[in-house]
TORPALO-95534 format. One line per field, with one value per atom (N, C-alpha, C): residue number from 1; residue in three letters; atom name; x, y, z. Coordinates in nm, 4 decimals, padded with zeros to 6 digits, m for minus. Layout:
# residues N
k	NUM; ... .
r	ALA; ... .
a	CA; ... .
X	X; ... .
Y	Y; ... .
Z	Z; ... .
END
This chain:
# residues 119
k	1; 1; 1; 2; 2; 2; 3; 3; 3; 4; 4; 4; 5; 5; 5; 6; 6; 6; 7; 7; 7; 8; 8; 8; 9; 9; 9; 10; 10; 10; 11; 11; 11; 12; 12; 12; 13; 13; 13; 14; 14; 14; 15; 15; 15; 16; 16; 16; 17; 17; 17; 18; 18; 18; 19; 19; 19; 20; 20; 20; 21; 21; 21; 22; 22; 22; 23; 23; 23; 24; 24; 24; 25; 25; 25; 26; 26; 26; 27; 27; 27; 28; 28; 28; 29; 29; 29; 30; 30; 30; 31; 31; 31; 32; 32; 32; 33; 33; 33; 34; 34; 34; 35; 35; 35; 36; 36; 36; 37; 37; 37; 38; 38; 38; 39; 39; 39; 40; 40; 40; 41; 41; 41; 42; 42; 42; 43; 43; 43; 44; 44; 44; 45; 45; 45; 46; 46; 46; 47; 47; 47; 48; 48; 48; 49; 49; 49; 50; 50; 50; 51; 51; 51; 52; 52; 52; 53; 53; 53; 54; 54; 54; 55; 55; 55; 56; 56; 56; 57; 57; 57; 58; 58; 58; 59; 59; 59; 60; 60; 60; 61; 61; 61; 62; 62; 62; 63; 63; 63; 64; 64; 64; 65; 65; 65; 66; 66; 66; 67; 67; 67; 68; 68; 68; 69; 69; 69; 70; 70; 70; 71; 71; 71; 72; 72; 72; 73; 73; 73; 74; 74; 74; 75; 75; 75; 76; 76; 76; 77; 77; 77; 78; 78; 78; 79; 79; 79; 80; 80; 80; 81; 81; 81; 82; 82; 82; 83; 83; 83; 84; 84; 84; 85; 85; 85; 86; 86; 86; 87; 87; 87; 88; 88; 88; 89; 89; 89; 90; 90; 90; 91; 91; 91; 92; 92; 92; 93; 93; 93; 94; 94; 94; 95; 95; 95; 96; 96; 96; 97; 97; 97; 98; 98; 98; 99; 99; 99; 100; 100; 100; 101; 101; 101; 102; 102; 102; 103; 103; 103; 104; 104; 104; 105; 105; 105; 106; 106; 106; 107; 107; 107; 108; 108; 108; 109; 109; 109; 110; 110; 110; 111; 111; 111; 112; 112; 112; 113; 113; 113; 114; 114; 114; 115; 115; 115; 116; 116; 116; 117; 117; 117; 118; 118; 118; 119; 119; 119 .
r	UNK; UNK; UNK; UNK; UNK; UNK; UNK; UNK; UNK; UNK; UNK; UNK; UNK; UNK; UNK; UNK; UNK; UNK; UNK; UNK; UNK; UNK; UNK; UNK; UNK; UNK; UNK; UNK; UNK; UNK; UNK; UNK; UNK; UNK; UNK; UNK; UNK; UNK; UNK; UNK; UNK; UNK; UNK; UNK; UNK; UNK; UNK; UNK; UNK; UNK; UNK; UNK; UNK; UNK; UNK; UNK; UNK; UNK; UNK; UNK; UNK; UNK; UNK; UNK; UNK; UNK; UNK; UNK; UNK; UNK; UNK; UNK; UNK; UNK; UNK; UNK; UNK; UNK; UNK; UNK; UNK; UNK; UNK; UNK; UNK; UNK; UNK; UNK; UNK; UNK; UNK; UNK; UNK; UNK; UNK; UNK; UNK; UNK; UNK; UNK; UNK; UNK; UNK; UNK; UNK; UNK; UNK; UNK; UNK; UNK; UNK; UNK; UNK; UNK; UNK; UNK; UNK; UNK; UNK; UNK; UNK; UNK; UNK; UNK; UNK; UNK; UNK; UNK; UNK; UNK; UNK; UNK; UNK; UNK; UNK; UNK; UNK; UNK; UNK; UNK; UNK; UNK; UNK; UNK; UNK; UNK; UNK; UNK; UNK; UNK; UNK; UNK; UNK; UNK; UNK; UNK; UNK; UNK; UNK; UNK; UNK; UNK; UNK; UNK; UNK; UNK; UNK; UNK; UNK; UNK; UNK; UNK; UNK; UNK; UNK; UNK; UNK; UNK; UNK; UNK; UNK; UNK; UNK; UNK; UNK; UNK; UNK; UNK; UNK; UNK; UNK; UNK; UNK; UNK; UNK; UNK; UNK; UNK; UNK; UNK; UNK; UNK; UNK; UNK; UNK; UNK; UNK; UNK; UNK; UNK; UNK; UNK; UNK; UNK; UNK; UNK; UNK; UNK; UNK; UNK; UNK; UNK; UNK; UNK; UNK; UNK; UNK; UNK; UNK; UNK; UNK; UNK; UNK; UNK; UNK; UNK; UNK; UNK; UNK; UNK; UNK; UNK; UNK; UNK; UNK; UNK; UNK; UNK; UNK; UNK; UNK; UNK; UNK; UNK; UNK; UNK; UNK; UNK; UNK; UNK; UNK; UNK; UNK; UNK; UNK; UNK; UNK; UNK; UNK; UNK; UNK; UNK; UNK; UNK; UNK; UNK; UNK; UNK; UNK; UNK; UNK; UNK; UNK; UNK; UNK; UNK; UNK; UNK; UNK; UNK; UNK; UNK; UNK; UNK; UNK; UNK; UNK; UNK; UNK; UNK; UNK; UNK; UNK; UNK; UNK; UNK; UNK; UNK; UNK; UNK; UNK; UNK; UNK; UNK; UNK; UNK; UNK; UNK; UNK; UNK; UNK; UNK; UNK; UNK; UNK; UNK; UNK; UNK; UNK; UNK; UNK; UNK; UNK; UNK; UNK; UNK; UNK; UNK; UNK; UNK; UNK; UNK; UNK; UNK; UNK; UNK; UNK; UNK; UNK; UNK; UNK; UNK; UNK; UNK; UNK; UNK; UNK .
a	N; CA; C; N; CA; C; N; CA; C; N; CA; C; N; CA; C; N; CA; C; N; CA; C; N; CA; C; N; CA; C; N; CA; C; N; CA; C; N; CA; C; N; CA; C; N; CA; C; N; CA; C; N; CA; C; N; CA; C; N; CA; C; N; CA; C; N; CA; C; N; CA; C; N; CA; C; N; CA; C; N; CA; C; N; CA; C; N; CA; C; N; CA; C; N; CA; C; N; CA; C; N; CA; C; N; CA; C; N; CA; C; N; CA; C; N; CA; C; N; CA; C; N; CA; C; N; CA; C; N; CA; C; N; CA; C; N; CA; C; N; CA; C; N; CA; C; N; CA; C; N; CA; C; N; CA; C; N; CA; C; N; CA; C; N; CA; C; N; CA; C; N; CA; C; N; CA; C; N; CA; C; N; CA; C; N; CA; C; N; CA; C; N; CA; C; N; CA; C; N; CA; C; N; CA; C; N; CA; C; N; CA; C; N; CA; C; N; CA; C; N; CA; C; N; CA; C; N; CA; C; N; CA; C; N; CA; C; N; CA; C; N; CA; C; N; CA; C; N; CA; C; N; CA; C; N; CA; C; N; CA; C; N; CA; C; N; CA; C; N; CA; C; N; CA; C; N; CA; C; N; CA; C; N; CA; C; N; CA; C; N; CA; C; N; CA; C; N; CA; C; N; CA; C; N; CA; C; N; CA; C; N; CA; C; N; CA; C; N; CA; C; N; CA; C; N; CA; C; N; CA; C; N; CA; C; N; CA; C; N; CA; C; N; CA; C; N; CA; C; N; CA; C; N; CA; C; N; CA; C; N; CA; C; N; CA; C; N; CA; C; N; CA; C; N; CA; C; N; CA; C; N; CA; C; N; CA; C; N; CA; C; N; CA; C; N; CA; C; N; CA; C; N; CA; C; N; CA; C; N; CA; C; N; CA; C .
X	00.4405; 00.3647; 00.4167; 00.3531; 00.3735; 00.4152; 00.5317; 00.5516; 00.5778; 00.5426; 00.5261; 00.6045; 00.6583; 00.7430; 00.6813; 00.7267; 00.6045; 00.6989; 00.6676; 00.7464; 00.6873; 00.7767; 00.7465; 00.7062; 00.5856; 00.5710; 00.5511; 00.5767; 00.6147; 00.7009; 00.8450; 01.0030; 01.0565; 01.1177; 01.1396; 01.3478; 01.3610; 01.5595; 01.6099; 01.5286; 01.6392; 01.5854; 01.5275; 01.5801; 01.4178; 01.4142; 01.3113; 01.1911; 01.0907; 00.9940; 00.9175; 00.9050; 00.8002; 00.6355; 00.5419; 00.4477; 00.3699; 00.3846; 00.3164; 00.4164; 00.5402; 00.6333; 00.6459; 00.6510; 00.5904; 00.7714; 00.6918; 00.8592; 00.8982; 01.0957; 01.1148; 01.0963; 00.9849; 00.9702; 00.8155; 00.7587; 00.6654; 00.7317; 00.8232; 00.9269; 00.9596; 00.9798; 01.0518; 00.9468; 00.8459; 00.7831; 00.7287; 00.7007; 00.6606; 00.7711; 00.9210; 00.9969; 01.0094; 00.9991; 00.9530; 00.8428; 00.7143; 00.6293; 00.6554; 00.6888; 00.7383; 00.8379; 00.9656; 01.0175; 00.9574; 00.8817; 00.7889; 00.8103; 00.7203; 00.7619; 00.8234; 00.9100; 00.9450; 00.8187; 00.8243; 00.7375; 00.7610; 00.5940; 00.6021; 00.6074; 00.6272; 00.6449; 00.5590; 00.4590; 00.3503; 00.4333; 00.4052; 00.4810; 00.3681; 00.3334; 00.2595; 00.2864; 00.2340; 00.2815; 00.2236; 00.2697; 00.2283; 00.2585; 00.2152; 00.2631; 00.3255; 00.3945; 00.5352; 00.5865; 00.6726; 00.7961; 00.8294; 00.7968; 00.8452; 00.9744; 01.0974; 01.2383; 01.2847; 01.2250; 01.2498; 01.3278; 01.4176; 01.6081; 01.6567; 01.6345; 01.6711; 01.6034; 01.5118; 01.4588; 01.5432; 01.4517; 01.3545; 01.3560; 01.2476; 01.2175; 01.1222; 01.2062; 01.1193; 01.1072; 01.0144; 00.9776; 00.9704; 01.0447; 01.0233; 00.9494; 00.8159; 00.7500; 00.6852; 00.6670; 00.5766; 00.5333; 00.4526; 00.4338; 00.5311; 00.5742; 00.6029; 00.7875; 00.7930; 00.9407; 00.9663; 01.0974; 01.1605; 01.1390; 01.1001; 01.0434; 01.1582; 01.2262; 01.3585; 01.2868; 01.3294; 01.3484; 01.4646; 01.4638; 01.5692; 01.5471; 01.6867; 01.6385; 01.7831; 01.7555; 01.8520; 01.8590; 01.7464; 01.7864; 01.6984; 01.7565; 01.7206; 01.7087; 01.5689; 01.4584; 01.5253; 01.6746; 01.7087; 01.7876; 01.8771; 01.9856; 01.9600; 01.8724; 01.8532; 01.7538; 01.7024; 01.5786; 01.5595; 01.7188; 01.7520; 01.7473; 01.8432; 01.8793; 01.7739; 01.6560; 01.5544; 01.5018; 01.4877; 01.3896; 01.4616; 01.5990; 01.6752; 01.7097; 01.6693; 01.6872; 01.5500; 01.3998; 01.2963; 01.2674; 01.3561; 01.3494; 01.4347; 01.5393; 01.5674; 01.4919; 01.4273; 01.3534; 01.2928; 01.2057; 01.0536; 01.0938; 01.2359; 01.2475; 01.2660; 01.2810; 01.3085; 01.1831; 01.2226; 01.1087; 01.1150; 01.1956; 01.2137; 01.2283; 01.2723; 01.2952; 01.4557; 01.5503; 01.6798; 01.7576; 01.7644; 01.8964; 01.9975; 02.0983; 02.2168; 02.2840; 02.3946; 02.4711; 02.5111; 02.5471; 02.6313; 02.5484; 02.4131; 02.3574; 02.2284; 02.2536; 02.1980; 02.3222; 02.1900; 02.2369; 02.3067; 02.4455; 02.4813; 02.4382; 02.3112; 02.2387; 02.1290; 02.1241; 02.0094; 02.1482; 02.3058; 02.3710; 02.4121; 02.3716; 02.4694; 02.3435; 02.2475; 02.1303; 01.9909; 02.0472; 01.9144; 01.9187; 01.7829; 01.7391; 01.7421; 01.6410; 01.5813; 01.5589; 01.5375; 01.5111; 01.3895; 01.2685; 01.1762; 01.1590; 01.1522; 01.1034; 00.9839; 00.9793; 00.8274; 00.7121; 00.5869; 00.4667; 00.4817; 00.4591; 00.3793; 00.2500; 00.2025; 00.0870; 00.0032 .
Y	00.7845; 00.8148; 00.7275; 00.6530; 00.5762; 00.6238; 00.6335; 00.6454; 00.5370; 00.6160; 00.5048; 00.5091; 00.3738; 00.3082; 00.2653; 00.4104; 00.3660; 00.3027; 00.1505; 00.0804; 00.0842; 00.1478; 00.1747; m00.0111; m00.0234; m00.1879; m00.1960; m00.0782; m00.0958; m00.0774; m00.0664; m00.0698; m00.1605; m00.1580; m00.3097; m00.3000; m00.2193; m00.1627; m00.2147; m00.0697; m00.0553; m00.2179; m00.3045; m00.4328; m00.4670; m00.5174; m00.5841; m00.6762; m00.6826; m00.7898; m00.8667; m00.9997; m01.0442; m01.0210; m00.9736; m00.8987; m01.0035; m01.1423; m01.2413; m01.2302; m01.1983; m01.1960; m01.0479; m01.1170; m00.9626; m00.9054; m00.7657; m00.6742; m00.6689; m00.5918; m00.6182; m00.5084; m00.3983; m00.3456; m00.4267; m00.4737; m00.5905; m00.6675; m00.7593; m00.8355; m00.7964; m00.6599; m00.5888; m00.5962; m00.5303; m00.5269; m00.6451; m00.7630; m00.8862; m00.9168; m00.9114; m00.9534; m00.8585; m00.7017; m00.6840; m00.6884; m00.7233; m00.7328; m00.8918; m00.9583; m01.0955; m01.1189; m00.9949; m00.9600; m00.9386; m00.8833; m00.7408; m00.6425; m00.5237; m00.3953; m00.3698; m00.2988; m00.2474; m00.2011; m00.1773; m00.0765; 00.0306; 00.0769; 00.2292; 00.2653; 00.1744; 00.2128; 00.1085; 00.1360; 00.0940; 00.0696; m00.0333; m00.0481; m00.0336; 00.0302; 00.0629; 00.1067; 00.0420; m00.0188; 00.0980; 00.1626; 00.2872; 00.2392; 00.3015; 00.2403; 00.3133; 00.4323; 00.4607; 00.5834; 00.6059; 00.7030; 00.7971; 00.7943; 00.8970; 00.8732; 00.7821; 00.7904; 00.6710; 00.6091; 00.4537; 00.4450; 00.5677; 00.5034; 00.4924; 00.4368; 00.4467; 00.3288; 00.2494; 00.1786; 00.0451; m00.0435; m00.0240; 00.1142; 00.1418; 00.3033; 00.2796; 00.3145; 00.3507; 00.4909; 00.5285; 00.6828; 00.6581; 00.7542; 00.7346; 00.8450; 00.8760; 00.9673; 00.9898; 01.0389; 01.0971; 01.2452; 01.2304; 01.3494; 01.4600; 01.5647; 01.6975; 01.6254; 01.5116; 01.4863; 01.5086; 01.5218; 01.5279; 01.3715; 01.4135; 01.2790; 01.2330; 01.1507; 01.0546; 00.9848; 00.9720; 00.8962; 00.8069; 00.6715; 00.6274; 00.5338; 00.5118; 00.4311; 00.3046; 00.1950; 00.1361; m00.0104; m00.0076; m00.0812; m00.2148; m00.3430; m00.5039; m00.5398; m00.6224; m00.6954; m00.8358; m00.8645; m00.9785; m00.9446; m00.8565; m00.7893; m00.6604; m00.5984; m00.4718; m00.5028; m00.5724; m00.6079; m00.5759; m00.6172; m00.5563; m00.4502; m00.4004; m00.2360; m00.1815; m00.1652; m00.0938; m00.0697; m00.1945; m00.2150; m00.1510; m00.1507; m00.0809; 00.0722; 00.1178; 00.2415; 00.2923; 00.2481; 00.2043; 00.2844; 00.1525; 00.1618; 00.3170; 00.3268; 00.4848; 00.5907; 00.5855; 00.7185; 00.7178; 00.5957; 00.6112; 00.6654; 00.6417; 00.6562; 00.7940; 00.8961; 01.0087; 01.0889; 01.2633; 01.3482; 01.4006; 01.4260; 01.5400; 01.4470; 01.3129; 01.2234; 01.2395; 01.3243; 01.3610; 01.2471; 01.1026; 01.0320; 01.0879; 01.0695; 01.0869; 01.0154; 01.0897; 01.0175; 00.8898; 00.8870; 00.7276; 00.6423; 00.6545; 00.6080; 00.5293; 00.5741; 00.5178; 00.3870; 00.3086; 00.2246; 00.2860; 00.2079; 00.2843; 00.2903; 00.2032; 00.2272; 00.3408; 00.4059; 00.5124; 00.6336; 00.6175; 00.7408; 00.7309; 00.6509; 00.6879; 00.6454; 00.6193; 00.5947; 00.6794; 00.7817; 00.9074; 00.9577; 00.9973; 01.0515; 01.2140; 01.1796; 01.3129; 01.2977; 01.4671; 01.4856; 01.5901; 01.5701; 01.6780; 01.7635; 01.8550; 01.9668; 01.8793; 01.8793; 01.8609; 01.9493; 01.9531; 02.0208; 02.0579; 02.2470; 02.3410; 02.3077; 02.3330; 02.2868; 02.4114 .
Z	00.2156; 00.0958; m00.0189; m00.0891; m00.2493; m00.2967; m00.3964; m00.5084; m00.6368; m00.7856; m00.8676; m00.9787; m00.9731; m01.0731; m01.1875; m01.3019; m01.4380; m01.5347; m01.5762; m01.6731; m01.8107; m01.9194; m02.0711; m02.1029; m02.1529; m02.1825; m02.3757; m02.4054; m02.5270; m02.5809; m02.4960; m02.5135; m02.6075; m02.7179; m02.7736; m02.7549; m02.7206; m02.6775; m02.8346; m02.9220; m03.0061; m03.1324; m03.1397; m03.1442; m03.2799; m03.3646; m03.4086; m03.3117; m03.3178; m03.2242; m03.3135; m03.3169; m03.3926; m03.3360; m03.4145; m03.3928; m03.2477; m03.2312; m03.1416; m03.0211; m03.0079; m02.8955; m02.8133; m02.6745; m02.5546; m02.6123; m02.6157; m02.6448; m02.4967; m02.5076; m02.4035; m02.3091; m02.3295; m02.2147; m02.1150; m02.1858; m02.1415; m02.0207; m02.0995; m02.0215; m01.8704; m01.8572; m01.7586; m01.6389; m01.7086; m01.6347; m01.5397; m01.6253; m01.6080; m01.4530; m01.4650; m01.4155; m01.2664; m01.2723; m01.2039; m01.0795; m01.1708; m01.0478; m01.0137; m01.0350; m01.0277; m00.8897; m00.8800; m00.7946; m00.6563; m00.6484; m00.6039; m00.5936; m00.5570; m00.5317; m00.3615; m00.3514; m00.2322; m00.1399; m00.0044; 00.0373; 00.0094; m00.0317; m00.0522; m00.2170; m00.2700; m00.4045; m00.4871; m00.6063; m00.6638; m00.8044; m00.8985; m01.0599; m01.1275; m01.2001; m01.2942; m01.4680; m01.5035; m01.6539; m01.7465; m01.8474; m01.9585; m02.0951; m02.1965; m02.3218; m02.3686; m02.3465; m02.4102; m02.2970; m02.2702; m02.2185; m02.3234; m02.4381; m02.5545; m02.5435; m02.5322; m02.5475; m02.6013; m02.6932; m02.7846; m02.8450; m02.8409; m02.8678; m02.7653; m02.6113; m02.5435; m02.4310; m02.5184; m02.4276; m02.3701; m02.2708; m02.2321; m02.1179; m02.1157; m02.0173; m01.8607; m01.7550; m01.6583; m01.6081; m01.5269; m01.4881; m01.3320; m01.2822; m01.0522; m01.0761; m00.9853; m00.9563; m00.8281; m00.7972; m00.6536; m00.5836; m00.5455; m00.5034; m00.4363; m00.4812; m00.4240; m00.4150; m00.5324; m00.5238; m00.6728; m00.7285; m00.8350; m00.9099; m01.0327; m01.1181; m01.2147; m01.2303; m01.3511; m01.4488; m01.5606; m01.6380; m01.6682; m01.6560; m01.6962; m01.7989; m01.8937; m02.0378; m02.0358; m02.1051; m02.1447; m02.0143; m01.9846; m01.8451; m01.9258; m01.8592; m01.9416; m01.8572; m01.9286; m01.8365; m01.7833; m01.7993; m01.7663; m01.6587; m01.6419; m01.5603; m01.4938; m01.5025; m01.4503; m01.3240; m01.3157; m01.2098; m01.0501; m01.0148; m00.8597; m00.8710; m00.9077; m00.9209; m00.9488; m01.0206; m01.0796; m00.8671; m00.8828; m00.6967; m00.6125; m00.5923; m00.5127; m00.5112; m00.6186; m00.6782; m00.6224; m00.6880; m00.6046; m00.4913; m00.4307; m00.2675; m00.2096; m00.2440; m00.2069; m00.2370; m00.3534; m00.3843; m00.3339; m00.2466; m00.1696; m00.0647; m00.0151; 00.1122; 00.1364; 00.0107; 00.0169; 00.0280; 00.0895; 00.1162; m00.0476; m00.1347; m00.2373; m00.3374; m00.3609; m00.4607; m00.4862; m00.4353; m00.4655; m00.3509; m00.4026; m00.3529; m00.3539; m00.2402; m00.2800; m00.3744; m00.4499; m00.6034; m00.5341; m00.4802; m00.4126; m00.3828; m00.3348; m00.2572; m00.3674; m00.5155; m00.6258; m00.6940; m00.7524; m00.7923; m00.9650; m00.9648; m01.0947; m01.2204; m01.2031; m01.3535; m01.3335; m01.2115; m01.2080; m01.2010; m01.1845; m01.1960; m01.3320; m01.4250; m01.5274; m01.6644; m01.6358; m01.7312; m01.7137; m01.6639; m01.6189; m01.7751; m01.8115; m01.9616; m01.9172; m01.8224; m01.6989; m01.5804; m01.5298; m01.3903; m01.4173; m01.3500; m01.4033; m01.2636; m01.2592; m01.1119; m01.0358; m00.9381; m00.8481; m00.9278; m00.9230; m00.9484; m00.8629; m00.8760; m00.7375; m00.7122; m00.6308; m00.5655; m00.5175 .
END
């Protein structure tokens, strides 16, 4: 089953933007799908995360699994890890990686953890 990697593309991390230059949650995204996505997991771009002291912002979501927010992650250096992080959650039934088994910018840059939707 897919799950989707929602990237904040109006993140600017904290920082001034000149009104003609892509901010850097744009960036991220850009660099991301550039990467590609893992199997199993879709990137899909939103215009805000509601957490812009904290950007740039992505969201893991999927069905009948536990949904994250994570903030603070750069579109220059964060790029593997975002995919690899990614790639475990898809691989999961509940969205609950093991702590180790995350990359350390998804154990130590979580905003949130939201419950699954009952169904």
């Amino acid at each position: 089953m897919t799950v989707t990697l929602h990237v904040c593309t109006t993140c600017r991390m904290g920082q001034p933007v000149p009104e003609d230059a892509p901010r850097p949650g744009a960036r991220l995204l850009a660099a991301l799908q550039a990467a590609g996505a893992p199997d199993g997991v879709r990137i899909v771009p939103v215009e805000c995360l509601s957490a812009c002291d904290h950007g740039c912002n992505i969201a893991m979501t999927g069905p009948g699994r536990w949904s994250y927010v994570y903030g603070r992650m750069d579109p220059e250096e964060h790029v593997a890890d975002i995919l690899a992080g990614a790639a475990a959650y898809a691989q999961t039934e509940d969205g609950l990686v093991p702590w180790r088994e995350r990359p350390v910018i998804f154990r130590k840059q979580s905003l949130a953890r939201i419950p699954p939707m009952e169904s």
